[in-house]
C-alpha positions as CSV (number, residue, x, y, z in Angstrom):
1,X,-38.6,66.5,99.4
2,X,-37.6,63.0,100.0
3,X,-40.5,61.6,98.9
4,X,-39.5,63.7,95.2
5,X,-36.0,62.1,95.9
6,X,-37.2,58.9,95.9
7,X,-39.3,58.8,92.9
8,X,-36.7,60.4,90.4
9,X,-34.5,57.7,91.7
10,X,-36.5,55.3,91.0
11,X,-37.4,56.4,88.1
12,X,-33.7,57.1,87.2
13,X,-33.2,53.4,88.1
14,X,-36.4,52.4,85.7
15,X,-34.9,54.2,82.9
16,X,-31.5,52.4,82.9
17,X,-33.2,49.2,83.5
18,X,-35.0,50.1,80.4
19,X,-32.0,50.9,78.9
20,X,-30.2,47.6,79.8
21,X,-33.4,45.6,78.5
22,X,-33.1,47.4,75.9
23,X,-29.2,47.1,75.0
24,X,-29.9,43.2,75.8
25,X,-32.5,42.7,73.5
26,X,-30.5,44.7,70.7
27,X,-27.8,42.0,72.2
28,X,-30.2,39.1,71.4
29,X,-31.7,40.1,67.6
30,X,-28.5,40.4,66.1
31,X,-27.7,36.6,65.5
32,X,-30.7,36.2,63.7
33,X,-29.4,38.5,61.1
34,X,-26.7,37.2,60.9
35,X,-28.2,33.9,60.2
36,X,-30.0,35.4,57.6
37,X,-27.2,36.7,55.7
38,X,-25.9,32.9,55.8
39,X,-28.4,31.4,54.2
40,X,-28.5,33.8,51.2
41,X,-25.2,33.0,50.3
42,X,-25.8,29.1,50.8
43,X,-28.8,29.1,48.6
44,X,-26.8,30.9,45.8
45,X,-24.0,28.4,45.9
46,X,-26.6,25.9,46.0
47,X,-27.9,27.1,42.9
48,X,-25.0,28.3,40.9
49,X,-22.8,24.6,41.8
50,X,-25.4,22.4,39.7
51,X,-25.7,25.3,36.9
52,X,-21.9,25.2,36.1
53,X,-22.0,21.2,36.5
54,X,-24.7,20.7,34.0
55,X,-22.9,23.2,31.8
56,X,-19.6,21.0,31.9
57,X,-21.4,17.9,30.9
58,X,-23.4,19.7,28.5
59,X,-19.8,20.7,26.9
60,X,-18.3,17.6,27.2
61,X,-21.3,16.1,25.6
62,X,-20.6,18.2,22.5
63,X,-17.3,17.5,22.1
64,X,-17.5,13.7,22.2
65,X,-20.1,13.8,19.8
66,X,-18.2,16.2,17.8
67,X,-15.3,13.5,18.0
68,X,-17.7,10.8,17.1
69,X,-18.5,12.3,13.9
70,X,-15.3,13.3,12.6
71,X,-13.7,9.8,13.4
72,X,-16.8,8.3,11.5
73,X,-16.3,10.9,8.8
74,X,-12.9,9.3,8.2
75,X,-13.8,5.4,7.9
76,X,-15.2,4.6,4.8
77,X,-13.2,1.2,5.1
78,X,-16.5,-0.5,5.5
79,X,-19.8,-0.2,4.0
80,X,-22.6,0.1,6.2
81,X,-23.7,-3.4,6.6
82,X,-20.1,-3.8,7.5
83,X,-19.5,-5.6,11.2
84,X,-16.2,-4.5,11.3
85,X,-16.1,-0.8,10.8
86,X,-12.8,1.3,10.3
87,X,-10.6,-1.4,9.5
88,X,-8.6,0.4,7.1
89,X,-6.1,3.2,6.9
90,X,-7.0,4.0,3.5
91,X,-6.0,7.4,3.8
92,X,-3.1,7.4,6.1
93,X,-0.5,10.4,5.1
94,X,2.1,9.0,3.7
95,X,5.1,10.7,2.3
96,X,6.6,10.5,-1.4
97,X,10.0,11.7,-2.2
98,X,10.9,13.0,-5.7
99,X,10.7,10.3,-8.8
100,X,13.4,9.8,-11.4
101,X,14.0,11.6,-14.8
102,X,10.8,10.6,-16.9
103,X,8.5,9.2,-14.3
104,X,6.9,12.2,-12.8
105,X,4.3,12.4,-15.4
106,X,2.5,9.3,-14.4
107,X,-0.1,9.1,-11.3
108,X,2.2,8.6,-8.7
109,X,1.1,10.9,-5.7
110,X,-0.5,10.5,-2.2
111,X,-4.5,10.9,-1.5
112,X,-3.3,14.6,-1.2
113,X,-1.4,15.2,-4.2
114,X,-3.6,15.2,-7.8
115,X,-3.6,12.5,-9.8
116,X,-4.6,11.8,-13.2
117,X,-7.4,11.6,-14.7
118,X,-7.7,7.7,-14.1
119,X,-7.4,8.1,-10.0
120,X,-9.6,11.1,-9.9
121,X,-12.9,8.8,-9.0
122,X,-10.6,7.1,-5.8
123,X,-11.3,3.9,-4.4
124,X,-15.0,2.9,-4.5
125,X,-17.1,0.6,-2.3
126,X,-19.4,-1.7,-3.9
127,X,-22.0,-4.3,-2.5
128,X,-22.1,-8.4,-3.0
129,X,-25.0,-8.0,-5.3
130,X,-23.5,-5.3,-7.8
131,X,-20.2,-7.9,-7.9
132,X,-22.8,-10.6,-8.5
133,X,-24.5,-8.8,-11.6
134,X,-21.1,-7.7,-12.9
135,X,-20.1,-11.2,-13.1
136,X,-23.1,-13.0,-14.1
137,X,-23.2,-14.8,-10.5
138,X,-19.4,-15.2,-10.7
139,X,-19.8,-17.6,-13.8
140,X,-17.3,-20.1,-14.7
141,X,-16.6,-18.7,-18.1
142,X,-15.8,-15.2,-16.6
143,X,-12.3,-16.6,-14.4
144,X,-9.5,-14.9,-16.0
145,X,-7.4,-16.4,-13.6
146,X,-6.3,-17.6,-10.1
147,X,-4.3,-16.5,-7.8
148,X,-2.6,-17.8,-3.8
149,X,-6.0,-16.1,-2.5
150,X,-8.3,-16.1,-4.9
151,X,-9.7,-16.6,-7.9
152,X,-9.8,-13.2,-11.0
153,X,-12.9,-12.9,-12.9
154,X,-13.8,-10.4,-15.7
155,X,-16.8,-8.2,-15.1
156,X,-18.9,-5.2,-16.1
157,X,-19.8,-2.9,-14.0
158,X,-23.2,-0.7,-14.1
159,X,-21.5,2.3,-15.7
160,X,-20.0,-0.6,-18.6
161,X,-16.5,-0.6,-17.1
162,X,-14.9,-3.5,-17.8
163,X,-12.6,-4.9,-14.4
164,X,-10.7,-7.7,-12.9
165,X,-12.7,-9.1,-10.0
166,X,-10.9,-11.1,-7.4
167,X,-13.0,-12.9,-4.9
168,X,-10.8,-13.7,-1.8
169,X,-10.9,-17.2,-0.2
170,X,-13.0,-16.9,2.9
171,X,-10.9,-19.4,4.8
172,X,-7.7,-18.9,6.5
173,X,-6.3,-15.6,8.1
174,X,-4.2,-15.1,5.8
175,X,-6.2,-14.2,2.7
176,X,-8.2,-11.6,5.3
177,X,-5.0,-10.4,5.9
178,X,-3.9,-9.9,2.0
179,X,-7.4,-7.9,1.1
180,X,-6.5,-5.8,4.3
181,X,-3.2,-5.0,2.6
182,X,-4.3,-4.8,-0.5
183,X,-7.1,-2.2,0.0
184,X,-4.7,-0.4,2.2
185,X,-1.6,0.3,0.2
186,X,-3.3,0.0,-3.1
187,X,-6.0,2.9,-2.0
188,X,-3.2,5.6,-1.1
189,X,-0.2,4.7,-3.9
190,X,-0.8,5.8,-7.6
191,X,1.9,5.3,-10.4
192,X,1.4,4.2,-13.6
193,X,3.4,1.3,-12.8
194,X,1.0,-0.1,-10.9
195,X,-2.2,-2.1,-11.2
196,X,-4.6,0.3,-10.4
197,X,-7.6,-0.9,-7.5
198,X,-10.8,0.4,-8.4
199,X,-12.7,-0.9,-5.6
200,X,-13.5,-3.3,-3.2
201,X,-16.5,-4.9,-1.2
202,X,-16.4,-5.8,2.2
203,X,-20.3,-7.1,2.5
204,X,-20.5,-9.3,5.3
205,X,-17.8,-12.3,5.3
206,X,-17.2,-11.5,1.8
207,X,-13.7,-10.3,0.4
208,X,-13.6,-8.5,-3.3
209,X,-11.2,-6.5,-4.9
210,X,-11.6,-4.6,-7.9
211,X,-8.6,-3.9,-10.6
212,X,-8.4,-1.9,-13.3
213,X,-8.9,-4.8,-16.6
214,X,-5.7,-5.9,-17.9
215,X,-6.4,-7.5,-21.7
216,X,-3.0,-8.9,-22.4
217,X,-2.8,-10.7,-19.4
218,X,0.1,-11.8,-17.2
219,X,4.0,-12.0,-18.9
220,X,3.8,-15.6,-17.2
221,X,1.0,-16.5,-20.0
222,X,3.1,-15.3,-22.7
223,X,6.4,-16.6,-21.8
224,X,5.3,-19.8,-21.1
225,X,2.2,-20.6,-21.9
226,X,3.0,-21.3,-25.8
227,X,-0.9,-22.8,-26.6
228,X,-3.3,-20.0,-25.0
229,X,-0.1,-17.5,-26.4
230,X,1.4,-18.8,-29.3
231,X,2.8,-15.6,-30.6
232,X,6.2,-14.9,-28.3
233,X,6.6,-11.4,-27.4
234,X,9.1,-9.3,-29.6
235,X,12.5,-8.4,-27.9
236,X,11.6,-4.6,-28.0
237,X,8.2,-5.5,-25.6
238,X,10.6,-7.3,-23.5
239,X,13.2,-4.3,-22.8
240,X,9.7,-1.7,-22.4
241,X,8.7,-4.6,-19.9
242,X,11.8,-4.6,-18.0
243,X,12.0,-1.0,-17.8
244,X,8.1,-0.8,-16.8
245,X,8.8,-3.5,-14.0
246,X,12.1,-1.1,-12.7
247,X,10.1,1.7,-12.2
248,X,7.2,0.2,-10.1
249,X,9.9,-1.2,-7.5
250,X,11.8,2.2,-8.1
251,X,8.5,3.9,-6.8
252,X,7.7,1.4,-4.0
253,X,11.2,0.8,-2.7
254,X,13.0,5.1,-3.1
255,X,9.4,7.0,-3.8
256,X,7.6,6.3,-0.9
257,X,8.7,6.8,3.0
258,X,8.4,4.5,4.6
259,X,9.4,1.7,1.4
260,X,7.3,-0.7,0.2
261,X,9.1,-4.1,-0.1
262,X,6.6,-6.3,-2.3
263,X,7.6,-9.2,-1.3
264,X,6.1,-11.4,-4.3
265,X,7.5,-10.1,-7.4
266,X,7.2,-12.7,-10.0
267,X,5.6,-12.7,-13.5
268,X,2.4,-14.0,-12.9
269,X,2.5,-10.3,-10.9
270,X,3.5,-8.5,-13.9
271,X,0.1,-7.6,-15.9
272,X,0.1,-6.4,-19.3
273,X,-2.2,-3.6,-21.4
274,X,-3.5,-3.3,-24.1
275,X,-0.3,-1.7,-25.4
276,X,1.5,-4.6,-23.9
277,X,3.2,-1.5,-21.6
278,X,3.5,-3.7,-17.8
279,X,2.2,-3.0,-14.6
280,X,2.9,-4.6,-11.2
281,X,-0.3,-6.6,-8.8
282,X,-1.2,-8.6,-6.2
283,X,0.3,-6.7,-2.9
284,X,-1.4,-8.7,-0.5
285,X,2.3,-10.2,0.7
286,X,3.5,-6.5,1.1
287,X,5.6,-5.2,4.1
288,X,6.4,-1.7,4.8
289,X,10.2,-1.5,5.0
290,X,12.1,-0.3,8.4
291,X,13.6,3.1,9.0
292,X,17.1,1.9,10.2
293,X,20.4,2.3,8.5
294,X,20.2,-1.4,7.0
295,X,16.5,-1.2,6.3
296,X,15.8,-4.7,7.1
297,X,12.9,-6.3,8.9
298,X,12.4,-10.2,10.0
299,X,9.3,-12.1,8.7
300,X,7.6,-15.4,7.8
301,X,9.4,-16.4,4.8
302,X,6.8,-16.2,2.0
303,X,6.8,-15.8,-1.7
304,X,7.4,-18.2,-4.2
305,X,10.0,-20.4,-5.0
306,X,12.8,-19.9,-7.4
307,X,12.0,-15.6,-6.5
308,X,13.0,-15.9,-3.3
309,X,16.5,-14.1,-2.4
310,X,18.7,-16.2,-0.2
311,X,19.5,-14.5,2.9
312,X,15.1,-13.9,3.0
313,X,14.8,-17.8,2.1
314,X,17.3,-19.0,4.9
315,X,17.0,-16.2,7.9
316,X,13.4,-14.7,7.2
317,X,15.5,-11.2,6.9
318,X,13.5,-9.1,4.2
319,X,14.6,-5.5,2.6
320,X,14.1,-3.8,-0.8
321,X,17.0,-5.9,-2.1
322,X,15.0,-9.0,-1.5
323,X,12.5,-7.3,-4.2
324,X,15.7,-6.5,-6.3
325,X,16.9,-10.1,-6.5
326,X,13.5,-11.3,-7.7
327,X,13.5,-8.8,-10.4
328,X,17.1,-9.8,-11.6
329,X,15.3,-13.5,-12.0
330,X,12.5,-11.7,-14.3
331,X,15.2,-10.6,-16.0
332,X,16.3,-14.0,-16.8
333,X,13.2,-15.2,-18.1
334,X,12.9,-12.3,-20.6
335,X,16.5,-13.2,-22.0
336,X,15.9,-17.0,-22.1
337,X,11.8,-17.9,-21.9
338,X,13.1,-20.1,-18.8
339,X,10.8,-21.0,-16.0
340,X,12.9,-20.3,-12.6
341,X,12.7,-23.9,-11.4
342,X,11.9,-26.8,-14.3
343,X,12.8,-30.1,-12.7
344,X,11.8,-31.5,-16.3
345,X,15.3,-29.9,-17.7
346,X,18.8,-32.0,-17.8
347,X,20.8,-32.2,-14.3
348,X,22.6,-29.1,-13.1
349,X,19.6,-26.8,-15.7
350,X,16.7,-26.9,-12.9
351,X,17.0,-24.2,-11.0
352,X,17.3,-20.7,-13.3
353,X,19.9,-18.8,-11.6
354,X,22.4,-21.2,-10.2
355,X,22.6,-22.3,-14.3
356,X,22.9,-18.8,-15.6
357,X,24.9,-17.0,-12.7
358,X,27.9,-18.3,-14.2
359,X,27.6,-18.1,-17.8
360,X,26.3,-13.8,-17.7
361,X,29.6,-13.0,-17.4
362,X,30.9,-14.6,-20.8
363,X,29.4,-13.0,-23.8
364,X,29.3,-16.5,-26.1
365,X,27.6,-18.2,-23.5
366,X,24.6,-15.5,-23.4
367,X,24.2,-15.9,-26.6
368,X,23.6,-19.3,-26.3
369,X,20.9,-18.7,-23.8
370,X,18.8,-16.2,-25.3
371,X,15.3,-17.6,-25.8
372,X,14.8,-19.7,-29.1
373,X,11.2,-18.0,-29.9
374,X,13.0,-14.6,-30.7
375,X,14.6,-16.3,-33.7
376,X,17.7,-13.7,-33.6
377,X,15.1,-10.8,-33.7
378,X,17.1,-8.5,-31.3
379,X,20.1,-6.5,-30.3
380,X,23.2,-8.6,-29.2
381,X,24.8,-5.3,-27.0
382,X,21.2,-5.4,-25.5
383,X,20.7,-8.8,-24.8
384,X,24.8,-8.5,-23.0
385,X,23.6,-5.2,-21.4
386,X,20.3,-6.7,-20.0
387,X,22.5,-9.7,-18.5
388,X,25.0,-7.8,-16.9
389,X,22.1,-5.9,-15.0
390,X,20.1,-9.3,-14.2
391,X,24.3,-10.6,-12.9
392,X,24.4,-8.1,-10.3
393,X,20.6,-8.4,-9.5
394,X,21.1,-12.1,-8.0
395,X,24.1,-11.7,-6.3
396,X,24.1,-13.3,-3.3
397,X,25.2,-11.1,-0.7
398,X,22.4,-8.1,-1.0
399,X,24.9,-5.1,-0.8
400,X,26.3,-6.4,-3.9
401,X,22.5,-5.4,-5.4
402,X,22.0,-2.3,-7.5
403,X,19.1,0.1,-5.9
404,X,16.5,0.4,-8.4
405,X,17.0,4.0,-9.3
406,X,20.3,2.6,-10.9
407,X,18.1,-0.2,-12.8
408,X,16.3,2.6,-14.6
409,X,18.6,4.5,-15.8
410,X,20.7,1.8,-17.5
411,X,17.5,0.7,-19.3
412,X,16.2,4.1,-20.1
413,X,18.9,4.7,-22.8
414,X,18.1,0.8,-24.3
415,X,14.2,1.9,-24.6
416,X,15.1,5.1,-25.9
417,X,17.3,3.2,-29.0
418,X,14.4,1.4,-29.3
419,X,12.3,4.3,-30.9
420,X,15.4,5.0,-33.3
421,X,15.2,2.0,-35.3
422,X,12.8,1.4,-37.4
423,X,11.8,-2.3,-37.7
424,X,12.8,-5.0,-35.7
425,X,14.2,-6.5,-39.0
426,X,17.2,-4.5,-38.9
427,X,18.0,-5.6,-35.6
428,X,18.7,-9.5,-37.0
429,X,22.5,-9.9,-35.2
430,X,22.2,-13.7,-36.5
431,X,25.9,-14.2,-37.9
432,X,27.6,-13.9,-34.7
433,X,31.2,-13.9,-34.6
434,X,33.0,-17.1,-34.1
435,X,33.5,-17.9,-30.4
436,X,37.5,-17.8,-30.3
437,X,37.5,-14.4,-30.9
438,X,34.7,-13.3,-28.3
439,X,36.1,-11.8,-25.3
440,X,35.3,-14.0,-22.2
441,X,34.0,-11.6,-20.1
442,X,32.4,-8.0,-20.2
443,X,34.3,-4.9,-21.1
């Protein structure tokens, strides 16, 4: 009996012992699964980290190129054997505010707005070679003229158009810096009113501009160059000239936002077509005018003497009236066929303006200043009208200066009379009125 005693307790004592060896190992395996479940998720965060990085690059890879090609898309400033690509804001928005009565039938319109028929081809880019054929190698007998940066030749392009080349001089900053400009402004603002620019080449260091062919030249040439222009230009071409000239700074200066302040207005600038109807060149002095209430920007003084306004000549301080004073000297040169400084003329006559200022304002002495090539061929209540507008033009202190808007419409009615006569023989006023019974000074 004890003997049975024994062995079931030791075999109850096996069994737990059994039991506890058993619950131990249990005890023990269950780290390593654990461990197991570890691992799983290390390897998938191993795997999925490098996935989404690649995909990242991958996407920003895309999107630079992307970038790439739309910036490149844009530049066509340069042709392709062009070092220096991009260098122009050719097509930079700019804005254009409503035009005056009778000019919004011209091309006058940003890159977005249509323009006539004349514009539709835009700005083109041609090589060194193609310049060179449509020149015959830039020949001597081709120069239609020079210019501060260059000099013009007449060419013929492949297509047979006929155009004003101008070759930029290579040297200086400067003349870089006008063709810069030029293409610029020139490749975004259409009027009729102003030259228009065709093309340009900027193959390697070479600088060429492209213009629209002007045949009648520059006014310059036909006010005072008598031998290449013997024939002086008729009062009535004058007055369509003026009124031509008023509506190009009219568009650059109250058209466009921000203004255009040209800077160089003169009448070697002023080019003339085959209808002797005047358009405006040669930008390369531009400056875009300032936003501020007085609209007025400092700057090297440059331009050409005898144009230059005096507050711009003395303190370098430019605005839209600087353009407006050099206008009112044009002015004078249609009235009298004067040059605006001719240190060849008596004491006291060599400088335009200071000799005229004072006599505009008294009707006899107008008269007696009117160019001797019209030969009394025009309208005395014109010729007074025109010099009352060139009196105010050239006042000294700017804010006395007419805006150009106002310009226009005084001339527009003068043009307009112009269509109503029909010679210029009835417009002979040659037995003036004797001058004690002229008024002194305008009505």
């Amino acid at each position: 009996m004890e003997t049975a005693t024994i062995v079931g307790s030791a075999e109850s004592s096996d069994s737990s012992e059994n039991n506890f060896h058993s619950r131990k190992n249990s005890f023990h395996h269950s780290p390593p699964q654990n461990d197991q479940g570890t691992l799983s998720l290390t390897s998938i965060l191993l795997i999925v980290i490098p996935v989404f990085i690649l995909i990242l690059l991958s996407f920003l890879v895309v999107l630079i190129i992307l970038l790439r090609r739309q910036k490149s898309s844009k530049c066509n400033s340069y042709n392709s054997n062009s070092d220096n690509s991009c260098k122009f804001a050719a097509h930079t928005t700019i804005s254009l505010a409503e035009s005056s009565p009778e000019v919004n039938n011209g091309c006058m319109s940003t890159v977005s707005t249509r323009p006539t028929s004349q514009c539709n081809k835009g700005v083109q880019v041609y090589t060194y070679k193609e310049l060179e054929m449509a020149t015959n190698n830039f020949n001597e007998a081709n120069v239609i003229g020079h210019g501060g940066y260059g000099v013009v030749y007449r060419g013929v392009l492949g297509d047979g158009t006929v155009t004003a080349i101008k070759m930029v001089h290579k040297d200086g900053k400067q003349g870089e810096r006008a063709f810069r400009i030029e293409v610029d402004l020139l490749s975004r603002l259409h009027s009729p009113y102003l030259v228009e620019l065709l093309g340009y080449c900027a193959d390697q260091n070479h600088r060429l501009l492209i213009f629209e062919f002007m045949p009648n030249g520059s006014l310059q040439q036909h006010l005072h160059s008598p031998h290449t222009h013997p024939q002086p230009l008729e009062w009535s071409t004058r007055l369509r000239i003026a009124l031509d000239c008023a509506r190009a700074l009219e568009f650059l200066h109250e058209n466009v936002t921000p203004s255009i302040i040209h800077r160089d207005f003169k009448c070697s600038n002023i080019l003339l077509d085959h209808s002797f109807r005047a358009k405006v060149s040669d930008f390369g002095l531009a400056k875009t005018g300032s936003n501020k209430i007085n609209g007025q920007i400092s700057t090297r003084v440059l331009g050409t003497t005898g144009y230059l306004a005096p507050e711009y000549a003395s303190t370098g301080k430019l605005t839209t009236k600087s353009d407006v004073y050099s206008y009112g000297v044009v002015l004078l040169q249609l009235i009298t066929g004067r040059v605006p400084v001719d240190t060849r003329r008596p004491p006291g006559e060599h400088v335009l303006v200071s000799w005229a200022l004072p006599r505009l304002t008294h009707r006899e002495k107008v008269m007696e200043m009117v160019d001797p090539t019209l030969k009394g061929q025009y309208s005395q209540k014109d010729i007074i009208q025109i010099a009352a507008i060139a009196a105010v033009c050239i006042q000294a202190e700017p804010d006395y200066r007419p805006l150009m808007t106002d310009v226009v419409q005084s001339l527009i009615p003068l043009v307009k009379n112009l269509s109503s006569v029909p010679s210029t023989s009835s417009r002979f006023f040659t037995n003036f009125v004797s001058p004690k019974s002229r008024r002194s000074s305008f009505s």
